[in-house]
C-alpha positions as CSV (number, residue, x, y, z in Angstrom):
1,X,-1.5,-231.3,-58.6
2,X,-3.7,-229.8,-56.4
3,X,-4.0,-231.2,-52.8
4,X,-7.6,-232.3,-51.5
5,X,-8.1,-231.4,-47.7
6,X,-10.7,-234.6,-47.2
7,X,-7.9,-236.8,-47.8
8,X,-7.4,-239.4,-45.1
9,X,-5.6,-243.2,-44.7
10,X,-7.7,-246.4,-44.0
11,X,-5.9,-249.4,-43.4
12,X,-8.1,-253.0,-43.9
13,X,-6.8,-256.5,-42.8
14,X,-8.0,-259.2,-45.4
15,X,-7.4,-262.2,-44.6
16,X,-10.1,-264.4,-46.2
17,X,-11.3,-264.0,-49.9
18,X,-15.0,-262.8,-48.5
19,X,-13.1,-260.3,-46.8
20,X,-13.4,-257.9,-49.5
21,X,-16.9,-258.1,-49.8
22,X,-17.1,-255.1,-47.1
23,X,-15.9,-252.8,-49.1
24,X,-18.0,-253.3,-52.4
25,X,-19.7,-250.1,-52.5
26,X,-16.9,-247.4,-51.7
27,X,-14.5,-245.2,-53.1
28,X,-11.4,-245.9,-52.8
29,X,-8.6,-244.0,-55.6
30,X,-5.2,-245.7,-54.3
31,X,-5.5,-249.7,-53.1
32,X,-2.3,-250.3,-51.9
33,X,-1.3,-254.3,-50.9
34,X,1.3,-255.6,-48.6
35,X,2.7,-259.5,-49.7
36,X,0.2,-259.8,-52.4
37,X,2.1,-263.4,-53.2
38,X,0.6,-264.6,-49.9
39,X,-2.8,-264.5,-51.3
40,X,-3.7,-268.2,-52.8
41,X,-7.1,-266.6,-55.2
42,X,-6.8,-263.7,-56.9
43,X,-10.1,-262.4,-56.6
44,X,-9.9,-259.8,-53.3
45,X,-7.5,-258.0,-55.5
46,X,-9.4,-258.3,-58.5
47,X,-12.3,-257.2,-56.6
48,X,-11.3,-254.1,-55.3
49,X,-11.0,-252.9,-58.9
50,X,-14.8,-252.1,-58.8
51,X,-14.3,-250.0,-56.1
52,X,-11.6,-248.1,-57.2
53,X,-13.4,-244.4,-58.5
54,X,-13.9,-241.0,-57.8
55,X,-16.5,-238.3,-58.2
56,X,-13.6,-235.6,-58.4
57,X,-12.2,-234.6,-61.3
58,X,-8.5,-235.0,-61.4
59,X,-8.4,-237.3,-58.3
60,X,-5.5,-240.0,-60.1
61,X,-6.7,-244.0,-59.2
62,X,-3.9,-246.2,-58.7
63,X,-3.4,-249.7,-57.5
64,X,0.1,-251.4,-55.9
65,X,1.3,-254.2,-54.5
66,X,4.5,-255.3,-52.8
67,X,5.9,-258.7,-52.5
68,X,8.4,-261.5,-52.5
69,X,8.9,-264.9,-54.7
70,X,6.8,-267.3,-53.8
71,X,3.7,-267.9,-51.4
72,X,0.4,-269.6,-52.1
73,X,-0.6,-267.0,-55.1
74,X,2.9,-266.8,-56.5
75,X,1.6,-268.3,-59.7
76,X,-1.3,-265.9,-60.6
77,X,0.8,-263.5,-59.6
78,X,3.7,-264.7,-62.3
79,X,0.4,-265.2,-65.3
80,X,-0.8,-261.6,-64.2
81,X,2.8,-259.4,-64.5
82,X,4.5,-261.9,-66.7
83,X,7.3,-262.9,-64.4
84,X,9.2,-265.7,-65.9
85,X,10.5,-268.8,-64.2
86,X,14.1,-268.1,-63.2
87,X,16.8,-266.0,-61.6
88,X,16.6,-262.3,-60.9
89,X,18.2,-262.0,-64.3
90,X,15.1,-263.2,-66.2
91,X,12.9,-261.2,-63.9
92,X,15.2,-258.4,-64.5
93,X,14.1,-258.4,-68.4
94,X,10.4,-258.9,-67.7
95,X,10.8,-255.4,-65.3
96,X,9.2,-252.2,-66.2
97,X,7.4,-253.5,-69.1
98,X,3.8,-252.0,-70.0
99,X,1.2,-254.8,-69.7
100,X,-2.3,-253.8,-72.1
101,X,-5.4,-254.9,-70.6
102,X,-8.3,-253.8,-73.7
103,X,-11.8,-253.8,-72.3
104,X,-13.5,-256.1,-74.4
105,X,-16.6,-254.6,-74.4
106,X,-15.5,-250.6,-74.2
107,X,-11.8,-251.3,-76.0
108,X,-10.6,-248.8,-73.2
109,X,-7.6,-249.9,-72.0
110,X,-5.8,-250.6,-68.3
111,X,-1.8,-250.8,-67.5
112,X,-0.2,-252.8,-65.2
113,X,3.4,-252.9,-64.9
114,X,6.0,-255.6,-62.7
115,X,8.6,-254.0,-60.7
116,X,11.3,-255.8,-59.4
117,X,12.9,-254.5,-56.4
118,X,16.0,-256.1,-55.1
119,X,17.5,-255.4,-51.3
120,X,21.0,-254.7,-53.0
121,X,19.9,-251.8,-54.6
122,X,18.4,-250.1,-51.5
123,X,21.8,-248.4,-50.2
124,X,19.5,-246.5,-47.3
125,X,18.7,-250.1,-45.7
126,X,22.3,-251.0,-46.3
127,X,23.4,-248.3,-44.5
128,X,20.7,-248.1,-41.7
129,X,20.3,-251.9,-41.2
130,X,23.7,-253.2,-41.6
131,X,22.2,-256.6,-40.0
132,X,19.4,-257.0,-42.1
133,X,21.2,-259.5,-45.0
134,X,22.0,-262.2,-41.9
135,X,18.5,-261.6,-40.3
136,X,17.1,-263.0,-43.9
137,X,20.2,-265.6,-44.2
138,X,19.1,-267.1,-41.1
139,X,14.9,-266.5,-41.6
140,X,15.7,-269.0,-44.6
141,X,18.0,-271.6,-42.7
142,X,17.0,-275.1,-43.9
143,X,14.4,-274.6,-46.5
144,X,16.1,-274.1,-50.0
145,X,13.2,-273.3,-51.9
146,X,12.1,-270.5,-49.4
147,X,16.6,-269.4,-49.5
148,X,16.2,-269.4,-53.7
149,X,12.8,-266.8,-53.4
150,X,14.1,-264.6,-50.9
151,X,18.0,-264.4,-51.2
152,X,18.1,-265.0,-54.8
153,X,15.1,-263.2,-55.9
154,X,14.2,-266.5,-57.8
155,X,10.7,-266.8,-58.8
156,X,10.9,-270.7,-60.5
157,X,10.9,-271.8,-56.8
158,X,8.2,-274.0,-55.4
159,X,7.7,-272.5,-52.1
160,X,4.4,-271.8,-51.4
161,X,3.2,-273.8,-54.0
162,X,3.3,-277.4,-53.1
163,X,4.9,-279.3,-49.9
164,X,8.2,-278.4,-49.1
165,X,8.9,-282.1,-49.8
166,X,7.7,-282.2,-53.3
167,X,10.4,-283.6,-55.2
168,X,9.5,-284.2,-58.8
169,X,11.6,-286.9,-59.4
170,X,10.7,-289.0,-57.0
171,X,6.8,-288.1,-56.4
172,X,6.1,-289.4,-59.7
173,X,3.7,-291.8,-61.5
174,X,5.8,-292.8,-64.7
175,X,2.9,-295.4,-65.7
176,X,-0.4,-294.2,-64.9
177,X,-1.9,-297.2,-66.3
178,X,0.4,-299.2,-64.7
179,X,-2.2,-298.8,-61.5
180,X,-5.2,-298.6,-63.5
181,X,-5.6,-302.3,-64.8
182,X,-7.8,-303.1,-67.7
C-alpha cells in the first residue's frame, strides 16, 4: 500500500480500567497491547474499539495483543479467543481459527483470531539468547501453576485466578447445608 507521511507511534500506560477514558475521542487505526492476560476487566480493551477509525481511505484498522497463560483476565481472555482448558496441544487446535462477531443491529461482521506462539518455535531467540529457557525455569521456581502457564504453555492453570493456595480438594464445602441449619 501506499505509505502515509503523518504516520507517527504513541505509546499509552493503562493501568487502571478508567485509564482508557483519555483516549475516547481519537483516532487511533492499529491498538496494539502488551500482556493483555494481566488485565482482570475487559473493558479498556473493549473500549478502545470505539476509537479505532480513520477519515482516510485505505488506512487498514487493526487490533493485537500479546500475552502469556494466565493472569487476573486469563479467563475473559480464554471466552473471547476460545482457548480451551489444557496443554499447548489443545491450544494448538483452537490456533488460527476465524472467530465471527455479527453486529446485531448492522449484521456487519468483525474477525478475531487466537495465535498461539510458543518460545520453541522462535529459532532467532534460541540462537541470540541461548540463556533465555533457564532465566524462565528459574522466574517460575516454586510456583507450579505459574511453571504449567509459562513453560508448558498450559492455559487450564489457576494462576492469576485465585490464591496460589487454592486447592480444590481441600477448600471445599461438601454440605452447604451442613452449616446452614434449619
Amino acid at each position: 500500500g501506499k505509505p502515509y507521511n503523518d504516520v507517527f507511534l504513541m505509546l499509552f500506560p493503562v493501568q487502571y480500567d478508567k485509564d482508557i477514558d483519555q483516549f475516547i475521542g481519537q483516532d487511533f487505526q492499529y491498538v496494539l497491547w502488551e500482556e493483555l492476560p494481566q488485565f482482570a476487566s475487559p473493558r479498556p480493551y473493549l473500549n478502545m474499539f470505539s476509537s479505532m477509525r480513520s477519515g482516510k481511505p485505505g488506512v487498514p484498522i487493526r487490533v493485537r495483543a500479546t500475552g502469556n497463560p494466565g493472569g487476573a483476565g486469563i479467563g475473559w481472555i480464554k471466552q473471547r479467543f476460545n482457548i480451551p482448558d489444557g496443554d499447548k496441544e489443545q491450544a494448538k487446535l483452537a490456533s488460527c481459527k476465524p472467530i465471527i462477531w455479527t453486529d446485531p443491529r448492522s449484521k456487519k461482521q468483525l474477525v478475531r483470531m487466537f495465535l498461539l506462539s510458543l518460545r520453541e518455535e522462535n529459532l532467532t531467540l534460541a540462537k541470540n539468547d541461548p540463556l533465555y529457557e533457564a532465566r524462565l525455569a528459574a522466574s517460575v521456581e516454586g510456583d507450579p501453576q505459574r511453571e504449567k502457564a509459562w513453560l508448558d504453555a498450559d492455559f487450564s492453570g489457576l494462576f492469576g485466578k485465585y490464591f496460589s493456595v487454592f486447592n480444590p480438594e481441600i477448600h471445599r464445602i461438601d454440605d452447604a447445608y451442613s452449616i446452614f441449619p434449619g
